[in-house]
Structure formats: structure tokens, C-alpha cells
Backbone as CSV, one residue per row, in Angstrom:
resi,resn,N_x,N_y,N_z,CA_x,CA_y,CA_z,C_x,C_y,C_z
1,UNK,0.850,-1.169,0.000,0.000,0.000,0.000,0.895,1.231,0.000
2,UNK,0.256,1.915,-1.150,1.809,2.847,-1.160,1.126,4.036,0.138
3,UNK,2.246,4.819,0.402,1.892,6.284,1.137,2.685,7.285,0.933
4,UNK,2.073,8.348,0.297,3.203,9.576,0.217,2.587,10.493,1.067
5,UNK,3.259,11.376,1.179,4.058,12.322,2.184,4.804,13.334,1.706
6,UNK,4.204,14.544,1.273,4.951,15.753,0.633,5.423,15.217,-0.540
7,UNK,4.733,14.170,-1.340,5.616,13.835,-2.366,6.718,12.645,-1.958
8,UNK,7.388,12.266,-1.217,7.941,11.248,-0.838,7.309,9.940,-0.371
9,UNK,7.942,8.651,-0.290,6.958,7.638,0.125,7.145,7.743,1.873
10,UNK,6.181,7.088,2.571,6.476,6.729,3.671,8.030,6.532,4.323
11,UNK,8.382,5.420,3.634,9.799,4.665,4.095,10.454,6.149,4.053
12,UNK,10.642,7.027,3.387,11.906,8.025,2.841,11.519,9.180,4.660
13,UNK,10.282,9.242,4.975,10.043,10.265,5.865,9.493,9.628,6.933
14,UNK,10.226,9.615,8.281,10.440,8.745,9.524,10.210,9.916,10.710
15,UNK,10.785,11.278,10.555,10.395,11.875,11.646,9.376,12.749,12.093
16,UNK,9.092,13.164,13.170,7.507,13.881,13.526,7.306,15.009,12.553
17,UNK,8.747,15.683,12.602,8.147,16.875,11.679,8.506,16.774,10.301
18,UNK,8.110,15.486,9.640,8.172,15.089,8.390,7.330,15.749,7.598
19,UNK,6.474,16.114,8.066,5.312,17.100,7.414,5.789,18.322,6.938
20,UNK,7.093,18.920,7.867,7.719,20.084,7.254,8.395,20.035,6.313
21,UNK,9.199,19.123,6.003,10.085,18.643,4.873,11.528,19.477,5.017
22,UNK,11.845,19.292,6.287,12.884,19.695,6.804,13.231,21.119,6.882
23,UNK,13.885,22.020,5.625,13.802,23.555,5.483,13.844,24.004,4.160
24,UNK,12.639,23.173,3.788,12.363,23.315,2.132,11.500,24.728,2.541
25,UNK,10.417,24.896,3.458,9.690,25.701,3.699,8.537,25.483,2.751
26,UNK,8.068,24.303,2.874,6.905,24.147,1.847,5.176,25.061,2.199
27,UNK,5.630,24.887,3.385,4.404,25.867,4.339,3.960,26.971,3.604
28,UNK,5.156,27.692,3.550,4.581,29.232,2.801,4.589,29.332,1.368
29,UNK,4.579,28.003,0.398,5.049,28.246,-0.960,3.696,27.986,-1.804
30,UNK,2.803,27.325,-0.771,1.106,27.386,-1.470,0.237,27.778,-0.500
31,UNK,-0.800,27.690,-1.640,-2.076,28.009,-0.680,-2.750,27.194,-0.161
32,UNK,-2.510,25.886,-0.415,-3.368,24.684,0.536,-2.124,23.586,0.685
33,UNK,-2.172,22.918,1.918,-0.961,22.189,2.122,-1.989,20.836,2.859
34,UNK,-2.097,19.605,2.111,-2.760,18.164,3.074,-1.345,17.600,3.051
35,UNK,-1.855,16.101,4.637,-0.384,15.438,5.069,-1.158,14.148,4.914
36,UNK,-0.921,13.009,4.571,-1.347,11.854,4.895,-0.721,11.075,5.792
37,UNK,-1.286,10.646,6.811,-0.275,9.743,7.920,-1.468,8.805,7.844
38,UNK,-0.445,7.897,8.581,-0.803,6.372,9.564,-2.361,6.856,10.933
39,UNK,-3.019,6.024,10.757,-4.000,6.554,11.660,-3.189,6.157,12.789
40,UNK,-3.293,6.189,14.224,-2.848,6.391,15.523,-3.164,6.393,16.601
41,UNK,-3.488,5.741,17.365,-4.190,6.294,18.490,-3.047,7.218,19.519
42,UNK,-3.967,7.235,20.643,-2.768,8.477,21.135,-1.672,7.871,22.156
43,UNK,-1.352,6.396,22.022,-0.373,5.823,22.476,0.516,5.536,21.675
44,UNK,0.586,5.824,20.098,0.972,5.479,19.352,0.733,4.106,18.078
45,UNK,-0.210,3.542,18.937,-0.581,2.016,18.342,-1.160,2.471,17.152
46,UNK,-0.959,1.268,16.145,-1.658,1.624,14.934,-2.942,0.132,14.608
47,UNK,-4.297,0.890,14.720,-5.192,0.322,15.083,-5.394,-0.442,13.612
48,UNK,-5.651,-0.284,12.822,-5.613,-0.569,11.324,-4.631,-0.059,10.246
49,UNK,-4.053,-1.153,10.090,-2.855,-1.047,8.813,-3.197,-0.331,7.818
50,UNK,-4.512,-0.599,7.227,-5.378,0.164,5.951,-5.962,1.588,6.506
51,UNK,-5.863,1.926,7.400,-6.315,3.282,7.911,-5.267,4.463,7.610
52,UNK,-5.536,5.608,6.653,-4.779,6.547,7.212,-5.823,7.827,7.563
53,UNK,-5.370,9.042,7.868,-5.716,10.338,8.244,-5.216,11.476,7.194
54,UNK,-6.276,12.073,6.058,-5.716,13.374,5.442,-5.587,14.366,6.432
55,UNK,-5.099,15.399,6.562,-4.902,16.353,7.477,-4.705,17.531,6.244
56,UNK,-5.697,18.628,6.938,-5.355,19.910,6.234,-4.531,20.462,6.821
57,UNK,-3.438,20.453,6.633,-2.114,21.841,7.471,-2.792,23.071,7.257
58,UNK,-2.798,23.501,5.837,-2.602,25.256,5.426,-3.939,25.028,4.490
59,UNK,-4.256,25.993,4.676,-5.739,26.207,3.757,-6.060,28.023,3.387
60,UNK,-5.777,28.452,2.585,-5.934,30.082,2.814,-7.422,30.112,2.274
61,UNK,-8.417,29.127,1.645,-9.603,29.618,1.106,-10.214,28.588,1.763
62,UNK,-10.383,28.284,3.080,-11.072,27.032,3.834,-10.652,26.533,5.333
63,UNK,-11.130,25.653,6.235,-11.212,25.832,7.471,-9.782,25.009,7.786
64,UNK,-8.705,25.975,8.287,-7.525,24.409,8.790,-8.075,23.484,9.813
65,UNK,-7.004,22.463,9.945,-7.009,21.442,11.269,-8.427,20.741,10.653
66,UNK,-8.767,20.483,9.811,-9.888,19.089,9.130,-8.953,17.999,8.808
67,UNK,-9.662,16.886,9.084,-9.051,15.585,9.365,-10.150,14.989,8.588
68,UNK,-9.270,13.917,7.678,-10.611,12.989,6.931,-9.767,11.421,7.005
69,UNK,-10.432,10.267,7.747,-10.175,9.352,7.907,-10.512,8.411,6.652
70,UNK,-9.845,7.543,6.012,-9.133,7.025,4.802,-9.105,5.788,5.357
71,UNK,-9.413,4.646,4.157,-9.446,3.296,4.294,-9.097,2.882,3.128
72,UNK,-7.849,2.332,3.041,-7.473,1.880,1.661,-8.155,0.395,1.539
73,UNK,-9.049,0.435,0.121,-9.500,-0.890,-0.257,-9.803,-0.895,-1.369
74,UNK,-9.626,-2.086,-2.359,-9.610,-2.436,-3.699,-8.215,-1.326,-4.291
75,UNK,-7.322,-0.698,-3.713,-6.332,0.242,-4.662,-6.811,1.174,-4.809
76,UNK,-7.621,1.576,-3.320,-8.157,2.995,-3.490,-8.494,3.198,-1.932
77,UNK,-7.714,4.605,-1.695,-8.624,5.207,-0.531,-9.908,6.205,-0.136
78,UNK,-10.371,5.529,0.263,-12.102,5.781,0.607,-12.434,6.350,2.129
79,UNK,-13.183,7.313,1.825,-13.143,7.905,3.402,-14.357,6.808,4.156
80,UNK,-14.066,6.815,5.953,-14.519,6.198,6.830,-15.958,7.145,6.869
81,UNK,-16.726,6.409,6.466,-18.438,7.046,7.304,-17.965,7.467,8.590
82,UNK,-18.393,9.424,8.548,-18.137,9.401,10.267,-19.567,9.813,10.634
83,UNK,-20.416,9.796,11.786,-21.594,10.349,12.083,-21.589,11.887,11.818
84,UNK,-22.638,12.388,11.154,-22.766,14.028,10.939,-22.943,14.688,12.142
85,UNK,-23.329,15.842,11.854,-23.889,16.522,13.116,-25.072,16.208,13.496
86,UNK,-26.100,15.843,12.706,-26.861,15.485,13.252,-27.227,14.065,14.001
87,UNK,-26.458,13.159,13.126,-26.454,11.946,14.203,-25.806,12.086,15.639
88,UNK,-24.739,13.192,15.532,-24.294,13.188,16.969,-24.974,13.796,17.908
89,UNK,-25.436,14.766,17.471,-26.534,15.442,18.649,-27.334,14.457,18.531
90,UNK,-27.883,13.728,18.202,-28.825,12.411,18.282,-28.478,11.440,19.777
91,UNK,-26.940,11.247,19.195,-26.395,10.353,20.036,-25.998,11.014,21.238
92,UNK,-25.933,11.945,21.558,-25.468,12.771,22.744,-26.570,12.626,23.250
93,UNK,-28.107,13.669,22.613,-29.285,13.467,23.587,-29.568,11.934,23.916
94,UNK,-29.426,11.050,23.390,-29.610,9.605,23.631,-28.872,9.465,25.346
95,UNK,-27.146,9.759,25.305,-26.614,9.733,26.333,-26.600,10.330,27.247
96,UNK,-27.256,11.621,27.095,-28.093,12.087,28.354,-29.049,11.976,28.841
97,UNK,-30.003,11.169,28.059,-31.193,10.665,28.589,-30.785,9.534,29.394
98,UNK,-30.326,8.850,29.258,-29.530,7.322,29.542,-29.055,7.794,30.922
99,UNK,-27.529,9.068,30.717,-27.523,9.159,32.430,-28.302,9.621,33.015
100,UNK,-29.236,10.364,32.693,-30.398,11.055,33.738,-30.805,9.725,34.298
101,UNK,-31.470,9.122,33.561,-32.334,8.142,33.809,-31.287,7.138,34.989
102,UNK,-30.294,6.788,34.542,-29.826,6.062,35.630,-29.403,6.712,36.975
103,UNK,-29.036,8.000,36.581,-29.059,8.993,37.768,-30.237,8.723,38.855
104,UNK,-31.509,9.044,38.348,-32.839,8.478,39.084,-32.903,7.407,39.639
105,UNK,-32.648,6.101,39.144,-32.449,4.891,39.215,-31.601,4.822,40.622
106,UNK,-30.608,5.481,40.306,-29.446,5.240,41.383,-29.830,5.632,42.865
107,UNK,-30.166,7.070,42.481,-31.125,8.182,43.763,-32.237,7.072,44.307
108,UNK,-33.194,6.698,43.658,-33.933,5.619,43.942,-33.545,4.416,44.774
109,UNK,-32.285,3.994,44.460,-31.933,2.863,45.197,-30.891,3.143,46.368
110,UNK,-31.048,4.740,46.679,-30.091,5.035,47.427,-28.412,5.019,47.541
111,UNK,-27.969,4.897,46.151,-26.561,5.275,45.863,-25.987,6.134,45.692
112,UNK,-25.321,6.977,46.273,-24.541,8.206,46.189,-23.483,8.152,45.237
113,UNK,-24.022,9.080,43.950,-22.244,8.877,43.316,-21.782,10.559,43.375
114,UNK,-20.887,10.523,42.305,-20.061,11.719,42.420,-18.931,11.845,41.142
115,UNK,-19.235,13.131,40.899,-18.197,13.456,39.465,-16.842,13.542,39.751
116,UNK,-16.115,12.618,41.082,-14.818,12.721,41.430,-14.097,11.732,40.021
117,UNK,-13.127,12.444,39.253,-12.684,10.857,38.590,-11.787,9.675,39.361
118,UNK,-11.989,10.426,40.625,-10.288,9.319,41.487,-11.889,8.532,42.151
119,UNK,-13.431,8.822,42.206,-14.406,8.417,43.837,-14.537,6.841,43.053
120,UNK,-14.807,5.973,44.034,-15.325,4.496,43.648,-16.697,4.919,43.201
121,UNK,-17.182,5.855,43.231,-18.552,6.298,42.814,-18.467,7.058,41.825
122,UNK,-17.638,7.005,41.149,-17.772,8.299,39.615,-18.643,7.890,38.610
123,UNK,-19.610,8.424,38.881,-20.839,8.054,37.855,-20.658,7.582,36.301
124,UNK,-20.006,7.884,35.691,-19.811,7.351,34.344,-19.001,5.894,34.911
125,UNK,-18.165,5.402,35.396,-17.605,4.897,35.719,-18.554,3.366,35.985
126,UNK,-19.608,4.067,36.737,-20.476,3.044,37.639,-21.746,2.923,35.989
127,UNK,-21.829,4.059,35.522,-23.188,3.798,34.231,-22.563,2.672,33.678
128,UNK,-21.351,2.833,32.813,-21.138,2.104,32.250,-21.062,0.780,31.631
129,UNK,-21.364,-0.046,33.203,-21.943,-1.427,33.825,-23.177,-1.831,33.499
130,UNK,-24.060,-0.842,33.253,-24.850,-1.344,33.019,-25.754,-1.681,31.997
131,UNK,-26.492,-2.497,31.786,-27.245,-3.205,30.527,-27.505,-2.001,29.929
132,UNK,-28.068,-1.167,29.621,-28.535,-0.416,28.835,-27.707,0.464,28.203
133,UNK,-26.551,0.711,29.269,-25.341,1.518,28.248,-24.404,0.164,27.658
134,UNK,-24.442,-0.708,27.588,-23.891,-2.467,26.685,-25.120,-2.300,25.619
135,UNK,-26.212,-2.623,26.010,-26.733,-2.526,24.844,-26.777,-1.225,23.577
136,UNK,-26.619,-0.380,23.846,-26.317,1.125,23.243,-24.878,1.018,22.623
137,UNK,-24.306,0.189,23.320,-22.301,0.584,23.467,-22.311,2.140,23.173
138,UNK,-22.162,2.741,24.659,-22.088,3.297,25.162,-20.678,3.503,26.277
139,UNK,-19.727,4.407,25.871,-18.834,4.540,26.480,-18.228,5.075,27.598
140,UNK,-17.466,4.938,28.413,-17.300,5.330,29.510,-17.256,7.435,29.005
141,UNK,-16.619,7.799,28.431,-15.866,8.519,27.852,-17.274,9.725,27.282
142,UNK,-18.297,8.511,26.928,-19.466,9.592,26.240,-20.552,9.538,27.323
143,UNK,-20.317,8.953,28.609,-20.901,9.217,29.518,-20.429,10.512,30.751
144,UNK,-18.711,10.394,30.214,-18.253,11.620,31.040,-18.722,13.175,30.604
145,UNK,-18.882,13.079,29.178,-18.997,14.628,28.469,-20.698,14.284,28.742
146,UNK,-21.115,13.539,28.763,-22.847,13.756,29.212,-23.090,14.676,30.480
147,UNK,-22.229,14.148,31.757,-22.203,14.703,32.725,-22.035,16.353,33.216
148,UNK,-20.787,16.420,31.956,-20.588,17.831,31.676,-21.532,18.408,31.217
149,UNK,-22.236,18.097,30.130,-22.844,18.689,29.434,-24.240,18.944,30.300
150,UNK,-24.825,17.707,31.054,-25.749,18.298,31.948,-25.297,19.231,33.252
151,UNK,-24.194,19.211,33.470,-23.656,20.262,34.689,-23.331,21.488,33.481
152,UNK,-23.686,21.495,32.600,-23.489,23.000,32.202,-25.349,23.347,31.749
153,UNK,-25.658,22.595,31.226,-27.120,22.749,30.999,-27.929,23.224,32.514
154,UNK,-27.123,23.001,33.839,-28.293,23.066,35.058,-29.379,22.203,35.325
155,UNK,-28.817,20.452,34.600,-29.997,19.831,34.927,-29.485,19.168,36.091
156,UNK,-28.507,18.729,36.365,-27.848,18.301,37.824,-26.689,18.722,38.103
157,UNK,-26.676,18.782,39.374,-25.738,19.542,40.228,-25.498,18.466,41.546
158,UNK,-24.343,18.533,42.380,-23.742,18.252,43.443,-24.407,18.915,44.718
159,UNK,-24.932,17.934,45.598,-25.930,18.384,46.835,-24.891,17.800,47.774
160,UNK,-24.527,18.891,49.186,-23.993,18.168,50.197,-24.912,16.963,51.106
161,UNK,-23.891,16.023,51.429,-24.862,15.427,52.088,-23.633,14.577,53.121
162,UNK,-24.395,13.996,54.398,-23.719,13.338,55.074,-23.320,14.768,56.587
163,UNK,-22.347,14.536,57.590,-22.083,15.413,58.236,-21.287,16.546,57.610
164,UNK,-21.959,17.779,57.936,-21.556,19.103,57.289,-19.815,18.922,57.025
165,UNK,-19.090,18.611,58.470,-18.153,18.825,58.596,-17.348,17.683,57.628
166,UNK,-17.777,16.903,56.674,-17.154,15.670,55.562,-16.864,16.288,54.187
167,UNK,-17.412,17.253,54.222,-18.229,18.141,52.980,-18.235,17.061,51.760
168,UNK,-19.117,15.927,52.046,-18.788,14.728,51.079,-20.276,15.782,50.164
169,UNK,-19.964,15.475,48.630,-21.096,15.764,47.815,-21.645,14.709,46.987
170,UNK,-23.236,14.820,46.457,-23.021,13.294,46.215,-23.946,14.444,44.637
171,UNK,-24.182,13.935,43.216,-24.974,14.013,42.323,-26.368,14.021,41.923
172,UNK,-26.895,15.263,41.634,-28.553,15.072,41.894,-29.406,15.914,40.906
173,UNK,-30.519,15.398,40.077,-31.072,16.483,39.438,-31.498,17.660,40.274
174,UNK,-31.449,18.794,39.608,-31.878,19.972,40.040,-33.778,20.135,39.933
């Protein structure tokens, strides 16, 4: 599978700032500059061999920092279906309905959690377990920005509870 890179193949360009092309100064010599790399996760692992990432560097008539995920197949790379905007606000309200609801659930059965990420009670932590965020696959990760997102919305907030002097807080709709 071939891969170029400023015009060079893969093999020829090995270091991070391979994208610069050392002190050719390719940056300032057009008006649109894409990089193709290896997809990545952020440990470095490479999750799929056939995966890469276009990257817009420089764009003077369009938005920089766009990323289009690439799947080489049949001798051709093809971009990855990603969800639009509207499926994601879909899927977000989905995951805030989901923690509310188990939020209740929890309050109901008398469990105290808490948006600590170090508490044995960190609510995404504890959703996650359960059947309905498995059946969804539903991630730890899209249960944390739910949380946020309802602590910025004002639908739940942190109530003290226990002796004043613990100042333990536990998670609660407003």
C-alpha cells in the first residue's frame, strides 16, 4: 500500500516533523498544504494497517485542522463514514437521557455517586456497567462529556450530604 508524504513515500520520511520537509519551507510556498499519515491512536498504536488520516495543514480559502479518515480498499482510498452533526446530537441526547435516567435509578436505590474521577462512585464509571449503556455501546468517555454537558445545561448539580463537617457531595437532578 503505497503512502506519500509531501511527495515522498512513507519509508523516505520517519520523523515527527516530516510534514515540514525539513527547510524546504513548503508551508509558505502554497495556498493549501494536506499530510497523509498512519491513523494512531494516542499511544501510538496503529489500530488498522489500511487506515490513514488526510490532514489539512494550510488552507488560505477554507477551514484548517480538518481531518478525513481514509481506508485503503480495492487500490483505493475511501473515506470512513463518520456520524454528521446530526447523528451526533442524536447520540449525545440519547446519552443524556440514559444518564439522567440512571441517575434516578441510582437516587432511587439510594446510591450516592459523584463526578470525582479518582471516587469508587464516579458516575460514568459506575453507568457504564450497566445493561442499557452495553446494549447502546455506550462509552465510559461519552458518559463523562454527558455529565458535563448536563452540569453545564443546570440539569444536575452536586448536593452536600452526610455530616456538614465531611463536605462529602453526592450528584442530583436539580
Amino acid at each position: 500500500m503505497p503512502e506519500v508524504v509531501g511527495g515522498f513515500s512513507g519509508d523516505e520520511v520517519t520523523s515527527e516533523r516530516a510534514n515540514l520537509s525539513g527547510s524546504t519551507a513548503w508551508h509558505n510556498s502554497v495556498r493549501s498544504r494536506l499530510y497523509l499519515k498512519k491513523a494512531a491512536t494516542e499511544k501510538g498504536e496503529e489500530p488498522d494497517p489500511n487506515l490513514r488520516v488526510l490532514e489539512v495543514m494550510k488552507s488560505n480559502y477554507g477551514p484548517p485542522a480538518e481531518a478525513l479518515t481514509l481506508r485503503w480498499k480495492d487500490g483505493l482510498f475511501l473515506p470512513v463514514a463518520a456520524p454528521g452533526s446530526l447523528e451526533r446530537m442524536a447520540r449525545e441526547q440519547k446519552v443524556d437521557d440514559l444518564f439522567l435516567k440512571l441517575l434516578d435509578r441510582s437516587a432511587e436505590q439510594g446510591r450516592n455517586l459523584s463526578d470525582k474521577k479518582t471516587a469508587h462512585t464516579y458516575a460514568p464509571s459506575r453507568f457504564v456497567s450497566e445493561p442499557e449503556a452495553k446494549a447502546d455501546h455506550i462509552i465510559k468517555r461519552e458518559l463523562a462529556e454527558a455529565m458535563e454537558r448536563l452540569f453545564r445545561a443546570g440539569k444536575i448539580c452536586n448536593a452536600p450530604y452526610g455530616l456538614p463537617s465531611k463536605g462529602w457531595t453526592r450528584l442530583e437532578r436539580k
